[in-house]
C-alpha positions as CSV (number, residue, x, y, z in Angstrom):
1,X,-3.7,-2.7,6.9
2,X,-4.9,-2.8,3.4
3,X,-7.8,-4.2,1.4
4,X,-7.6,-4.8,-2.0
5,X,-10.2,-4.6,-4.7
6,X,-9.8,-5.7,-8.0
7,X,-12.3,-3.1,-9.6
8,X,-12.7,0.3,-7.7
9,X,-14.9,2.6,-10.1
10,X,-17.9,-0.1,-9.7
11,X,-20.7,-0.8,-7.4
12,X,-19.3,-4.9,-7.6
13,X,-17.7,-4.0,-4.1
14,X,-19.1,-0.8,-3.1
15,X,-20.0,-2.2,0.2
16,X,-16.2,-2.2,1.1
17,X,-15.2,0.8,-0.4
18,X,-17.6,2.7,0.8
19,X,-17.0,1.7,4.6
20,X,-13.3,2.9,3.9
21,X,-14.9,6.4,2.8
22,X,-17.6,6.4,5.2
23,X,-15.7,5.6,8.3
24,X,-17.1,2.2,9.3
25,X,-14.1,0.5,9.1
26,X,-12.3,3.0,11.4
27,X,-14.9,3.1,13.9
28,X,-14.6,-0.2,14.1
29,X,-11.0,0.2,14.8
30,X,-9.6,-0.8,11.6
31,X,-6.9,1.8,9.9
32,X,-7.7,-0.1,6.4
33,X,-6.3,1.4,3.2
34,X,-8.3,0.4,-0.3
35,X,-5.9,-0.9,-3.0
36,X,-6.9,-1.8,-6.2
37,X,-5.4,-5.1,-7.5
38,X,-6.3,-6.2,-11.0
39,X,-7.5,-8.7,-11.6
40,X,-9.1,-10.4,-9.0
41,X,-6.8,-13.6,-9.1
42,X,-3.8,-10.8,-8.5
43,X,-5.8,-9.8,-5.6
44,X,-5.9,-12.9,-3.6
45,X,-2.3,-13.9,-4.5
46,X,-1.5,-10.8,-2.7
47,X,-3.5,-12.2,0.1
48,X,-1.7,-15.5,0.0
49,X,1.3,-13.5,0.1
50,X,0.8,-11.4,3.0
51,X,0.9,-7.8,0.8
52,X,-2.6,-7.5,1.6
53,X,-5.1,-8.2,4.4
54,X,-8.1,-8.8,3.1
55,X,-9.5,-8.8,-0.3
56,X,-13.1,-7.4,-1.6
57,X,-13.6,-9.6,-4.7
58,X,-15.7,-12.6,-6.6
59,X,-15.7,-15.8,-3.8
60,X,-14.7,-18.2,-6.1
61,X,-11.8,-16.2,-7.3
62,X,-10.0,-17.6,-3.8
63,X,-9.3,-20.3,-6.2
64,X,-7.1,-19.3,-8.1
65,X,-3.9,-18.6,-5.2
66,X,-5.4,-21.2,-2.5
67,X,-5.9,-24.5,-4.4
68,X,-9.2,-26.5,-2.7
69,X,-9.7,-23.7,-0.7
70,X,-6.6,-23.9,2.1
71,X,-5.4,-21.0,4.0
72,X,-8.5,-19.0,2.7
73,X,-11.6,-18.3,4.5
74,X,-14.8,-16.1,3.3
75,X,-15.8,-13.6,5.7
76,X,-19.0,-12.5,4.1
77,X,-20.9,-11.6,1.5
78,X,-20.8,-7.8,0.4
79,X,-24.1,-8.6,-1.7
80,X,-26.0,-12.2,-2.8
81,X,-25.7,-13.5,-6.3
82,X,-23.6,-13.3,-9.5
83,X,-23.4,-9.7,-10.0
84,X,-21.8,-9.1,-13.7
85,X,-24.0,-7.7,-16.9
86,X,-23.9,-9.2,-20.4
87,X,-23.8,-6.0,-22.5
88,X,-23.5,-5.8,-26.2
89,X,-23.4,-2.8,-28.6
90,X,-27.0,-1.8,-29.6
91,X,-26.2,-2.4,-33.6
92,X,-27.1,-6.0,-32.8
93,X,-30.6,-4.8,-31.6
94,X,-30.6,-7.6,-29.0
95,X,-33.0,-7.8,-26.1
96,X,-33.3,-8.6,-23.1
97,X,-32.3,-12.8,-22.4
98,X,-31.1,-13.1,-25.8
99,X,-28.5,-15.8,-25.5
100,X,-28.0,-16.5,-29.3
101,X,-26.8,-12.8,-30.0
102,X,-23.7,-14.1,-29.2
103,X,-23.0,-16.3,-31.4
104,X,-19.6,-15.2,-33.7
105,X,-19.5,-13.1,-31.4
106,X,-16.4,-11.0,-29.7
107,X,-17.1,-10.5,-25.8
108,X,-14.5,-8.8,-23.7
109,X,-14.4,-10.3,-19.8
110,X,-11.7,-10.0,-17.3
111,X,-9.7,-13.1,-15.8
112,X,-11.3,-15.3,-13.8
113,X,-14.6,-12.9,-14.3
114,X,-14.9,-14.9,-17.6
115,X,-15.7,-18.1,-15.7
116,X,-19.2,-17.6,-15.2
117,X,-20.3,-16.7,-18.6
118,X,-18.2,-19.5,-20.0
119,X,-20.5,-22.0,-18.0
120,X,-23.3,-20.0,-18.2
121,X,-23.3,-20.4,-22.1
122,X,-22.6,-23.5,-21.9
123,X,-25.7,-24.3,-19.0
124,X,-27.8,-22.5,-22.0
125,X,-26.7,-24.6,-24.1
126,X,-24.5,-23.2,-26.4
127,X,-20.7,-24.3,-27.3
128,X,-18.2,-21.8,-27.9
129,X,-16.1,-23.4,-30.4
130,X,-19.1,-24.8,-32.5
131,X,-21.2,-21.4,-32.2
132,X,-17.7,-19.6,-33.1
133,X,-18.1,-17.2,-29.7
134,X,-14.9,-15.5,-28.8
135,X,-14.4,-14.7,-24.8
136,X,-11.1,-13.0,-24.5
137,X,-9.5,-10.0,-22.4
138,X,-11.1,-6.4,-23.0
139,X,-8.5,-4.2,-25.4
140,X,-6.9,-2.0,-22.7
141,X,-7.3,-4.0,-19.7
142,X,-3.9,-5.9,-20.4
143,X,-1.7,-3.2,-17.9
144,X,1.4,-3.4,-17.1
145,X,1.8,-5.4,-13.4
146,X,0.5,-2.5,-10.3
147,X,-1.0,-0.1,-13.2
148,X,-4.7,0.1,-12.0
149,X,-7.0,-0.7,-14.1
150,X,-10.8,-0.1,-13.7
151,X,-12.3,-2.9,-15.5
152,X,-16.2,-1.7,-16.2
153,X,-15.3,1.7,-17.3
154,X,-12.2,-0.2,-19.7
155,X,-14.7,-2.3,-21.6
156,X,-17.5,-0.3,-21.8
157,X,-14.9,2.3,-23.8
158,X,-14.0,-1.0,-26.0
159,X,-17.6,-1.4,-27.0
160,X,-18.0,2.2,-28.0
161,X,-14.6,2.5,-29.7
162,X,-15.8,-1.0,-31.5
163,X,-13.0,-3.2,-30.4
164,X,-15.6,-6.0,-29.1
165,X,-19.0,-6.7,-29.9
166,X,-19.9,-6.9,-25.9
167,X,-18.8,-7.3,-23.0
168,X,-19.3,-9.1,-19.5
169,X,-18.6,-6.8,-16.7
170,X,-20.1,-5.1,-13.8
171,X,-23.0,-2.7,-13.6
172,X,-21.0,0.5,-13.7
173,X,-19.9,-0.8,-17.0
174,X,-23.0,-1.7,-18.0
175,X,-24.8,1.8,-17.1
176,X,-21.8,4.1,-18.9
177,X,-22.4,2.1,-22.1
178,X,-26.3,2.2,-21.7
179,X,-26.3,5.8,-21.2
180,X,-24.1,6.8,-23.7
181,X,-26.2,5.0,-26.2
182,X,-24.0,1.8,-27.1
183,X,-24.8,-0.6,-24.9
184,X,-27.7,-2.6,-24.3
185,X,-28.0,-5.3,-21.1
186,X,-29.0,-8.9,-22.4
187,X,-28.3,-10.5,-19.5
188,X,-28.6,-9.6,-15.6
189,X,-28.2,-12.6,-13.6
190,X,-29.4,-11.6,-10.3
191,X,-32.8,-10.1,-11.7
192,X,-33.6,-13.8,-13.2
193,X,-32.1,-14.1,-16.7
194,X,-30.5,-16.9,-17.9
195,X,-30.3,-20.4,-16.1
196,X,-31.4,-20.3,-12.2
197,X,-28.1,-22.1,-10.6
198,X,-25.9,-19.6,-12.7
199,X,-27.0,-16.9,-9.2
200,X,-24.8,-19.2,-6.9
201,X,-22.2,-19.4,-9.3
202,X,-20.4,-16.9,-7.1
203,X,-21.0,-13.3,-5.0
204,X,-19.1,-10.4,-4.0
205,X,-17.5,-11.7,-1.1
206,X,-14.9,-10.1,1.8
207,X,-12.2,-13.0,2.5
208,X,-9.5,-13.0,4.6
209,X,-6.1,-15.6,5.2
210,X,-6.5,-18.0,7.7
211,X,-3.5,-16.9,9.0
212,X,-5.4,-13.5,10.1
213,X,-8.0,-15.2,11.4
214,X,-5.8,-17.0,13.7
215,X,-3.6,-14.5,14.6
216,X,-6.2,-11.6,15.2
217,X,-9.7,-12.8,15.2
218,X,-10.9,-9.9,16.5
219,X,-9.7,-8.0,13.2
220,X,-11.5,-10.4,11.3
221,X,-14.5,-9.5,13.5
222,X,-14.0,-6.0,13.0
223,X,-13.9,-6.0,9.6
224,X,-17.7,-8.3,8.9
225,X,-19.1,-5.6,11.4
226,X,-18.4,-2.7,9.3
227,X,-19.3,-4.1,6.4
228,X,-23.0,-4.7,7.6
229,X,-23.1,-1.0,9.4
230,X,-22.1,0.1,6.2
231,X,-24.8,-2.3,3.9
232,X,-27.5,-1.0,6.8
233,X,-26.8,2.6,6.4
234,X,-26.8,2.8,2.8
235,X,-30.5,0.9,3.0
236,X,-31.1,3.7,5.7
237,X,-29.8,6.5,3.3
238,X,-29.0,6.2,-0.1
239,X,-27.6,9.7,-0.2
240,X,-25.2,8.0,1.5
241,X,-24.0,6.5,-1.8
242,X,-23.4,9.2,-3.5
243,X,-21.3,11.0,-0.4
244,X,-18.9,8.6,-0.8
245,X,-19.3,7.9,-4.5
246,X,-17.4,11.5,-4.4
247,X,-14.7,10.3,-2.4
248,X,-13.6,7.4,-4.2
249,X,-14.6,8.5,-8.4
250,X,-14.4,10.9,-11.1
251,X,-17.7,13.0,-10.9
252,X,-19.3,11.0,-14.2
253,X,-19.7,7.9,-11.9
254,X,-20.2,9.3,-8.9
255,X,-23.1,11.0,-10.4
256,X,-23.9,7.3,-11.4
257,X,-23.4,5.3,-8.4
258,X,-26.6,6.2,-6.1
259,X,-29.1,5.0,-8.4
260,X,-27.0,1.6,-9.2
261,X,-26.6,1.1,-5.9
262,X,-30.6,1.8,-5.3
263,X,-30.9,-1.4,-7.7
264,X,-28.5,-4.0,-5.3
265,X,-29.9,-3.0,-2.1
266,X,-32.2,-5.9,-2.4
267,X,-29.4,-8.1,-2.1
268,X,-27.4,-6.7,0.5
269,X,-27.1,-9.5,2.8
270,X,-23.9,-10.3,4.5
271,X,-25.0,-14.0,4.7
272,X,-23.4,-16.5,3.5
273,X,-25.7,-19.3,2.4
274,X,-24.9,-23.2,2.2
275,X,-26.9,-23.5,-1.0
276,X,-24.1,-20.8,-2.3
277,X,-21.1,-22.5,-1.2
278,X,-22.8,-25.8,-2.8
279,X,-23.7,-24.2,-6.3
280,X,-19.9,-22.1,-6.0
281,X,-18.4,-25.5,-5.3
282,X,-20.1,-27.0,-8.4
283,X,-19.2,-24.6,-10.7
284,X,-15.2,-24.6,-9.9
285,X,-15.5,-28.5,-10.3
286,X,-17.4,-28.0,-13.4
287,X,-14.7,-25.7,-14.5
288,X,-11.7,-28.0,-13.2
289,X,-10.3,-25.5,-10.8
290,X,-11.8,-27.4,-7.7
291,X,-11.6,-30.9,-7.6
292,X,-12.9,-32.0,-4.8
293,X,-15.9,-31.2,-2.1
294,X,-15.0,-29.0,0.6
295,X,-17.3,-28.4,3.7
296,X,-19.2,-25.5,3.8
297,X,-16.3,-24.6,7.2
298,X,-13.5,-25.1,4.7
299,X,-14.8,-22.4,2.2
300,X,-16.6,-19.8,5.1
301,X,-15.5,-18.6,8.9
302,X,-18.7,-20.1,10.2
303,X,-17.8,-19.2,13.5
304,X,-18.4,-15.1,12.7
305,X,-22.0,-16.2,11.1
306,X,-23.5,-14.4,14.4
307,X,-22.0,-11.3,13.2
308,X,-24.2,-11.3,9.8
309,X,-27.2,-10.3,11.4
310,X,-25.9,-7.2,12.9
């Protein structure tokens, strides 16, 4: 069986990879192989196409391969909130909640990823043609189809070679161009900045086909158990973190990866919230890739909901 993940170097969706490097998912009798798959719409076409069993990505990414949310179902939630950084390069001298920095402005952000800055802006209050603020793909990132592609660690090398003025990316990006003096983080959703709805705007999510679900429930089952052993362990040992940050990157991150994931326990929570799927909901409609209002059982596999809790 295989997962995919459309960013690997990252703590977006360490809860999954880490349960592949810790075990969970084999003890739980899953033989699950990680495959990264970027970007995340890539990912859940893959899903839709059966070349892939599950994918570890945004939630309202499902859109893009299963239109109004059919055939899809969200398993649960690998963390609570928007999790991507606004980061731009520290000759701007911007601080902390500083919308208007980007104004003429170039900010890298990956497919789909883009989304929630684009409305997020535009929540703020700003307009992206009239405030002349350029939102585009990261210099790099653009691989050939099945090259992986680590998308924090891409743009954070953009900003410090000067191809983009910032990015939007996860917090592994964010701390490499931070600690390597380039960066600095304007925005951090989940820790309050910008506009409050912009937290349900989407989460790091595990999702599955319904297919699967039909056809082996219990592997569905399997799957949402390991990922809260593996959310409870790490909040039980963060050393934990960093044993299988060496497993899955290059020592620079891994050296990285305990103390970022130190900073998301708080919202490790497999739950998956109605007030989530109703702000998610309104943000694909508000971006015209949902159209209508699907039940909170046509976007989540309410029936595993027990399983959250451990």
């Amino acid at each position: 069986m295989k997962i995919a993940l459309p960013d690997l170097i990252s703590n977006s969706y360490f809860p999954a990879a880490a349960a592949c490097a810790l075990g969970f998912f084999r003890d739980e009798g899953l033989d699950l192989e990680l495959e990264l798959i970027f970007p995340v719409d890539r990912a859940y076409r893959a899903l839709r196409d059966g070349a892939v069993d599950f994918v570890a990505g945004s939630a309202h990414s499902a859109l893009a391969a299963f239109p109004e949310w059919q055939g899809v179902k969200l398993l649960c939630a690998q963390a609570q909130g928007m999790y991507w950084f606004l980061v731009m390069h520290r000759r701007f001298n911007a601080t902390r909640g500083e919308l208007e920095i980007v104004r003429g402005k170039r900010i890298g952000a990956a497919p789909w990823v883009e989304m929630g800055l684009r409305r997020l802006l535009t929540e703020a209050g700003l307009d992206l043609a009239r405030d002349g603020i350029a939102i585009a793909p990261v210099p790099g990132a653009a691989a050939p189809a099945g090259a992986p592609v680590n998308f924090g660690l891409t743009a954070a090398k953009a900003l410090e070679d000067g191809l983009i003025d910032g990015f939007w990316a996860n917090g592994m990006g964010a701390e490499v161009a931070v600690t390597r003096g380039v960066g600095t983080v304007v925005l951090d959703v989940r820790r309050g900045d910008g506009p409050p709805a912009c937290f349900n705007y989407t989460m790091a999510s595990l999702a599955t086909s319904d297919a699967l679900i039909a056809s082996a429930p219990d592997q569905a089952a399997a799957a949402i158990r390991a990922i809260v052993k593996t959310q409870r362990a790490l909040q039980a040992d963060l050393s934990l973190a960093s044993a299988a940050g060496q497993k899955l990157f290059p020592p620079p991150e891994a050296a990285l990866i305990e103390a970022l994931i130190g900073r998301d326990l708080p919202y490790y929570d497999a739950a998956i919230t109605r007030d989530l799927v109703a702000g998610m909901n309104a943000f694909a409609r508000d971006l015209g890739i949902l159209r209508g209002s699907p039940s909170y059982e046509a976007v989540v596999a309410a029936q595993f909901a027990p399983l959250w809790r451990g």
